[in-house]
Structures are given as C-alpha cells and as structure tokens.
C-alpha positions in Angstrom: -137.1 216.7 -160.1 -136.7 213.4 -161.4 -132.7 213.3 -160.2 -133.6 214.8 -156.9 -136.0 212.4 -156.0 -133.9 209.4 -157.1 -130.6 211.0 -155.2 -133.9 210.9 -152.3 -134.2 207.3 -152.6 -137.6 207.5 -153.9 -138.5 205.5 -157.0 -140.1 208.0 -159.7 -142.8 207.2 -162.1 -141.7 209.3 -165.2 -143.1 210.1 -168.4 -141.6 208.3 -170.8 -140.9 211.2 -173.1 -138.3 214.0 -173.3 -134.9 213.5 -172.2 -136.5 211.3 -168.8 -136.1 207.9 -170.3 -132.5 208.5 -170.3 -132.5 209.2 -166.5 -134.6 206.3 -165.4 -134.4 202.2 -166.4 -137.6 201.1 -166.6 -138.3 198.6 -163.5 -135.2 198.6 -162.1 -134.6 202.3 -161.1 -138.3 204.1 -161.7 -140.8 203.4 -163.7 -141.4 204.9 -167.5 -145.3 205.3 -168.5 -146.2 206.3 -171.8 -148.1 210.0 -172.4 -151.9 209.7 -171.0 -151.8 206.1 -170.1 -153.8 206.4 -167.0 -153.7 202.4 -166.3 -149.8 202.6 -166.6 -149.9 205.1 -164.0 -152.0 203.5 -161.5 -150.6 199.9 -162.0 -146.9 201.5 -161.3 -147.8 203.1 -158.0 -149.8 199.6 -157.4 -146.6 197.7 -157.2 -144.9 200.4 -155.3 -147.3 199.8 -151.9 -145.2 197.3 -151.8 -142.8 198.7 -149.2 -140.0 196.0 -150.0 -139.9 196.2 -153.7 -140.2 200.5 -153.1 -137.4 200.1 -150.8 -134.9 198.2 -153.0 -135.9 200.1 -156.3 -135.5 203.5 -154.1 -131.4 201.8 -153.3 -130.9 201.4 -156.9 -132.6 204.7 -157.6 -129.8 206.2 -155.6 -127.0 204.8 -156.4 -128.4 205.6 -160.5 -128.6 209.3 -159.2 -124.9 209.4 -157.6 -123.6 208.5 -161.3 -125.0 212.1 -162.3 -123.4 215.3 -161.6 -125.3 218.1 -162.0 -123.9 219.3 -165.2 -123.9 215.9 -167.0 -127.6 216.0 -165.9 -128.5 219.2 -167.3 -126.0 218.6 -170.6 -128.4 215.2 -171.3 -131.3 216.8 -171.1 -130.6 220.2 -172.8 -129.3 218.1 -175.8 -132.2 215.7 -176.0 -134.8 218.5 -175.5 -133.2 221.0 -178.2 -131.3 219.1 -180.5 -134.0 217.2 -181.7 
C-alpha cells in the first residue's frame, strides 16, 4: 500500500516499523511516526492540509516510487520482515 500510494502521488504517513522505513524518507517523501504515537499522527496530517507542501511531497513521493520495481519492493520487505 505504501508503494502504491506514493507511485499515486500521495504522501503516506507510515509506521515507522517493519521494512516501511526503508520505503519512505522521513519529511521529504512521507512521513515516519513511531508505534501508538497519536500526536505524531495528527501533527503529520496537520502539515499535509497544506495543499502546497502535499503537492510537492506527493512529486517526490513519485518519483521515490518509480525507483522501485515490484520485485525489489517485495525482496526489501520480505528480507527485513523475515530475516530478522
């Protein structure tokens, strides 16, 4: 979900835990919020009502998204969710 919303232009605001970190850069592409920090959350989607600053994270979100095939995709994430 996260690479299809980024290939979407749409900034995401991840989890920063399982293999999503390596996916988004924090404040640049998406946004990374620590497990069950509510206030993380809500300040991230705060500063995305800003249709501007959405607009030019969703361009860089894209063009981060167009880097990743599929398979490289998948390969990341498998490795960092069961090699650990």
């Amino acid at each position: 979900v996260v690479l299809e919303s980024m290939a979407s232009g749409v900034p995401v605001v991840g989890c920063a835990a399982g293999g999503i970190p390596d996916l988004i850069r924090d404040d640049d592409t998406g946004f990374l919020v620590e497990p069950g920090d509510i206030d993380g959350y809500t300040a991230c989607a705060t500063k995305l009502m800003d249709r501007k600053y959405r607009e030019k994270m969703g361009v860089r979100a894209r063009k981060e998204a167009e880097r990743w095939g599929w398979e490289a995709a998948t390969s990341v994430l498998r490795n960092v969710q069961y090699e650990r």
